[in-house]
N, C-alpha and C positions, 0 to 999 in steps of 0.2 A: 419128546423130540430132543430136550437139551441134554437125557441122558444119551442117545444115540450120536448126539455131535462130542458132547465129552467124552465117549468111547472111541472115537474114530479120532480123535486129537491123541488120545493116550496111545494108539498102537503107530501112531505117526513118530513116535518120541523118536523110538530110536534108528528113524530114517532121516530125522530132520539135517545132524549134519552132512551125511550124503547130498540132498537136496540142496542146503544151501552151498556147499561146495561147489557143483554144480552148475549152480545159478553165479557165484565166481566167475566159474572158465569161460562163460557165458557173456561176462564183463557185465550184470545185470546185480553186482555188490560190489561194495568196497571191499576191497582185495585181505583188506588187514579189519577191518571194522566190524564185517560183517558175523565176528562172535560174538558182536552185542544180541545179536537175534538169537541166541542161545543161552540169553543172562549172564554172558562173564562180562562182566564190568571192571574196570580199574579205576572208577575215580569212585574217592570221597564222600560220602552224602553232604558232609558238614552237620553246622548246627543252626539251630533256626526255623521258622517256617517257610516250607516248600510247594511250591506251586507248579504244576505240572503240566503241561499243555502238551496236547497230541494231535499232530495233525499227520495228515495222508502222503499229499504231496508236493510239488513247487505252489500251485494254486492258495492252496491253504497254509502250506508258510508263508505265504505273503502276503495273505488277510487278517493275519495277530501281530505286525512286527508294528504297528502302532500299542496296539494293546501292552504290546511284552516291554514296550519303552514306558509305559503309565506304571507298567507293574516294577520295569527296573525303579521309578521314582517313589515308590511306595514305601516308606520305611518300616511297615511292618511285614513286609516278605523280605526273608535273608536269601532266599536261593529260588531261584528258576530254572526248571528243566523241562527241556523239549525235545520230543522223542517223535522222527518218522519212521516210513517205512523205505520211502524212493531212495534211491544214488542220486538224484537230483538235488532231492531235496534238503538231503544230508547234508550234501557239498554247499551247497545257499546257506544254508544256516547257521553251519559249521565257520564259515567265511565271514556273514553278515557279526558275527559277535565272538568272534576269536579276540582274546586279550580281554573280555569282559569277565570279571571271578565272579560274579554272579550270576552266570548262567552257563548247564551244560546242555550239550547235545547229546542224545544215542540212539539205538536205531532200537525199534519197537520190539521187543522181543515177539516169536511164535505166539499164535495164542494158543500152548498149551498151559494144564493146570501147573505143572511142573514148573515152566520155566518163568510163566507169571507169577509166583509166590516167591521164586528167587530174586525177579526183579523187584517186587512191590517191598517183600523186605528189608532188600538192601537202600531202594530210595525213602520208603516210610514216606507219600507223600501228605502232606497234610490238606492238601484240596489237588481233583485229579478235573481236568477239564477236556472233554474230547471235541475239535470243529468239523465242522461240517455235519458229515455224514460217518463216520467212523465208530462200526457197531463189531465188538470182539466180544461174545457170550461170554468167554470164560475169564476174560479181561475184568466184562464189567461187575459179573458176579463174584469175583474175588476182591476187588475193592470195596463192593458192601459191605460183606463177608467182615472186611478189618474195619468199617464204619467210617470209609472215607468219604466226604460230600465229593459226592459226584457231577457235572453239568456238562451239560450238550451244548454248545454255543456255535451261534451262525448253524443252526442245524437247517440242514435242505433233505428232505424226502422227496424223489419225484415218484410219479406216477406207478412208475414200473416197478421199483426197491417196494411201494408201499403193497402193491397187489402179489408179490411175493413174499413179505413178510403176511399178508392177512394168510396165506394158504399155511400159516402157521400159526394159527392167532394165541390159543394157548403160551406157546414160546414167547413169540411175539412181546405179550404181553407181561411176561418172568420178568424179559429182556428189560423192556421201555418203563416201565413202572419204578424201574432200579432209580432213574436218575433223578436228582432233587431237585432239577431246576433245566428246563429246556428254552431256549433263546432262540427265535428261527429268524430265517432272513428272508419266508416270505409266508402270504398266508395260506397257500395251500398245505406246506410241511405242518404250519400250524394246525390246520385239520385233521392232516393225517397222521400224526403226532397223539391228539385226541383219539381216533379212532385206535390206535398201539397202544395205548396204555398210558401214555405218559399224562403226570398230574399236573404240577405246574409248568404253564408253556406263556410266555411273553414272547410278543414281536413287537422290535423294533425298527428293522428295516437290517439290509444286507450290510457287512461289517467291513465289505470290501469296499466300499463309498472309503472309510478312514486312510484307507490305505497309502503313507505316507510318501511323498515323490522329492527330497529333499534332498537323498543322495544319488540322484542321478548322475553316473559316469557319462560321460560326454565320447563321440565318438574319436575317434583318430583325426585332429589336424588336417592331415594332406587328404583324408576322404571329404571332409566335410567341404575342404576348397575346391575340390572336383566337383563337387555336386551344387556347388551353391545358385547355378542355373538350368538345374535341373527341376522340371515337374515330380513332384515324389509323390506315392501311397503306399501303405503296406495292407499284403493281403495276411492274417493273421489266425491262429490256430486250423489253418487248413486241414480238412482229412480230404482220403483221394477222391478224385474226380474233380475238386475244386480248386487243385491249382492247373489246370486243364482250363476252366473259367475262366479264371484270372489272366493267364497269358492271353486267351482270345480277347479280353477285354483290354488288353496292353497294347493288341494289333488294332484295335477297335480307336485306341486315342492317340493312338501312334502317325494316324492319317490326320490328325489335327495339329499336335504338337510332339516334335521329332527327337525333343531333349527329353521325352517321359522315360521314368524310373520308378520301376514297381520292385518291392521288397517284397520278399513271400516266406513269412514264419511257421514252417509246418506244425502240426500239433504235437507232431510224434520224429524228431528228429532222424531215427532212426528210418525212415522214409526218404529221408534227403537223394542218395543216390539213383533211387528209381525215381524222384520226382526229376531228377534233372534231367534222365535219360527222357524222360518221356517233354519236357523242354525243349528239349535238343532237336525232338522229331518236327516242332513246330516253328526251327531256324531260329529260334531266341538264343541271344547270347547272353548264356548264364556264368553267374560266378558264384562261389561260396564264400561265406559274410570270411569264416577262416581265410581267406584268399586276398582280402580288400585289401593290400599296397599293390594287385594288378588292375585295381579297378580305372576304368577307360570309358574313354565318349560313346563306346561302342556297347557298353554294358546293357544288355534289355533290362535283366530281371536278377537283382543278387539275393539269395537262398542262404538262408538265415539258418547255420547248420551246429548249433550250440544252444543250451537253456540259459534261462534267466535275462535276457538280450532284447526283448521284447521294448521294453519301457523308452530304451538308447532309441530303434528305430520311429517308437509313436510319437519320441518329443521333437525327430525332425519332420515328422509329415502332419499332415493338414487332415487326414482322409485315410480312413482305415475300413476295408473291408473283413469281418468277423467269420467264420468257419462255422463248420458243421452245420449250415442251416440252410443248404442247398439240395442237400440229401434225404427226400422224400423216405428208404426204407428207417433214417434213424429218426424219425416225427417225433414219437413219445420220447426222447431221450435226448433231442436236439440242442441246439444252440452253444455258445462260449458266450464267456462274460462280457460285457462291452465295458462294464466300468472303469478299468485300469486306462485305454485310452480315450475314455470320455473326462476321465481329472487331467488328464494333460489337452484337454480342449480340443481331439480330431472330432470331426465328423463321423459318425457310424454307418454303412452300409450293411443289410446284411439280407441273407434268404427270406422264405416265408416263414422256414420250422426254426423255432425259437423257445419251444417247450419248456424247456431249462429254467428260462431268463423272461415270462413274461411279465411280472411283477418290474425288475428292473426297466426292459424295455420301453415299458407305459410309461415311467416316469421318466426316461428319457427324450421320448418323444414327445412329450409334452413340455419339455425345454426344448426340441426342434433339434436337435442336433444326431436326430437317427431318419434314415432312409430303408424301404424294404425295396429288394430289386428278387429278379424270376431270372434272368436270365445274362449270359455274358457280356450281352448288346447291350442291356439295361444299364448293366454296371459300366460298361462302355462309356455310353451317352452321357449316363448320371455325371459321371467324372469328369467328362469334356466340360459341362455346365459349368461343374465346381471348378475348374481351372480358368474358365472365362472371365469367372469374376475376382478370383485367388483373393479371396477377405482373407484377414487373420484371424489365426483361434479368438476367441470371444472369450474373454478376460471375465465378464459379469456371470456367464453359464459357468466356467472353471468355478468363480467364486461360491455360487449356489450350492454345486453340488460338494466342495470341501466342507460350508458349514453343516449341509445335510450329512457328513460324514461323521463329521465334529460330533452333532446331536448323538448322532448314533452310537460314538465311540463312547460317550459320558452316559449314558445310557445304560450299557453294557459293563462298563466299571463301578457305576451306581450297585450294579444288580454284583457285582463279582465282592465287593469292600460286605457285602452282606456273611460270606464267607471266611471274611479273613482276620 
């Protein structure tokens, strides 16, 4: 199997920059960046030990930027570098530590053998760490190859990735057996991790609990005094059909109290436009968040139409409805994280399919701070209740789950300082 996938990489070579050209005009790369994904790099390696961390997307950059602050304290790492794949995520991270000389960014080169042996050489990293779920065959086989420790950290396998990789198990198992050290964030991946090959596997709990909330941007001034008598929620990584939910559910508490303002973060930005049209047909007066010096008393629902914005709107509301877990065909692959707005103390709502996240779920809901609802009436009512009594976030659950984070992040650097 791994010679038919490194055979189909090799004859891809010399289509690649087509493709990602392509994917350019497309506005799906950075315009000027996106040669990193062919290994032409311009900076520097330096000198020192290097530390390399690879994550996917916005999600996963912003479950290490606790860690990558432990690792900037560490005086035996001289350089940090962190490589995605997303425009999103580039732009995040790129932002979050511009003017830091100890850490770069690039964008993950192809996984061909070619262009990984130009990147791996040029950065020479001295420990390579992939999160989550990000599996590159020929990625990970040429970092062996040069005897770089390897480690899988915050790894998540669900259900679906894992019975796909067994239809390969031979591969599979080349693949998982590579890494020196796998860290999962719940126990099912830790099984299925077992069942792959991989040897040593530690769980310690999900790495996004750390995730630090200290620079939170504050929203615009003259929004915030608009809305200071407003009922607020937000409905948050929606896919379609469920912001369809949400607005019934806005009509739903809209007969109770007439100042309600529901914020709707789609999952997939690029949705924004048909989400509003289809808004529109249900007589909500919609704005987009880009738009907010027109916002008005008259405002139904404002449509959150940019990344990384998310945290701005949970730290004003009380009560966050979660995505993708309304959606019966996507069951095995369901849910979004709830942890990011449960450290900032909202309330959770969310479907029944949660597939993703039941590990975390459980332990939320045994702080009390998650509801499951079926339908738009549910979510409706549920919310009339929570505004009847309008408590404040609960300072003591905020506090729990930070130290539960804490543990977890010491935890995880215990197991990293083993490496370095």
């Amino acid at each position: 199997m791994y010679f038919w996938y490194r055979f189909f990489t090799y004859l891809f070579y010399p289509f690649a920059p087509i493709y990602l050209y392509f994917r350019k005009i497309r506005k799906k790369e950075d315009p000027v960046r996106y040669k990193e994904k062919l290994s032409k790099i311009n900076i520097e390696r330096g000198q020192g030990f290097l530390v390399w961390f690879h994550v996917a997307s916005v999600g996963e950059a912003m479950s290490i930027l606790p860690l990558i602050d432990s690792c900037i304290r560490e005086e035996k790492i001289n350089r940090i570098l962190i490589t995605s794949i997303t425009l999103s995520s580039g732009k995040i991270l790129e932002k979050r530590f511009s003017g830091n000389s100890k850490i770069n960014h690039q964008f993950l080169p192809l996984d061909i053998n070619l262009l990984i042996n130009r990147f791996l050489n040029h950065w020479k990293p001295n420990l390579s760490i992939f999160i989550d779920s990000e599996i590159w065959p020929n990625l990970i086989l040429n970092i062996k190859e040069k005897k770089i420790p390897l480690i899988l950290l915050n790894a998540r396998i669900t259900e679906k990735s894992f019975n796909r990789w067994k239809l390969v198990k031979s591969f599979s198992k080349k693949i998982f057996e590579k890494f020196d050290l796998c860290i999962t964030s719940n126990r099912e991946s830790e099984n299925f991790l077992k069942a792959l090959g991989s040897k040593n596997i530690k769980n310690y709990g999900n790495l996004k609990f750390s995730n630090i909330k200290d620079n939170i941007k504050n929203l615009d001034v003259n929004f915030l005094d608009k809305i200071k008598n407003r009922k607020i929620w937000c409905a948050a990584s929606t896919h379609p059909t469920e912001e369809v939910v949400c607005a019934k559910a806005h009509v739903e508490i809209k007969k109770n109290y007439n100042n309600i303002l529901t914020i709707i973060i789609p999952r997939h930005i690029d949705r924004v436009k048909a989400i509003k049209e289809e808004l529109l047909k249900l007589n909500m007066n919609v704005l987009l968040a880009t738009e907010i010096n027109s916002f008005s008393d008259n405002t139904d629902i404002l449509l959150v139409n940019s990344y990384g914005e998310a945290v701005k709107f949970y730290n004003i509301s009380k009560y966050v409805f979660l995505g993708k877990s309304l959606i019966k065909s996507l069951m095995k692959n369901s849910g979004q994280n709830p942890i990011e707005p449960a450290r900032l103390g909202c309330k959770i709502f969310h479907g029944p399919y949660v597939a993703n996240f039941l590990e975390t779920y459980d332990y939320l809901q045994k702080l009390g701070v998650t509801k499951k609802i079926n339908t738009s009436n549910e979510l409706g009512l549920s919310l009339i209740e929570e505004f009847k009594s309008d408590k404040p976030k609960n300072k003591d659950i905020v506090t729990k789950i930070e130290n539960h984070g804490q543990n977890i992040l010491n935890n995880v650097m215990m197991e990293l300082k083993k490496y370095i």
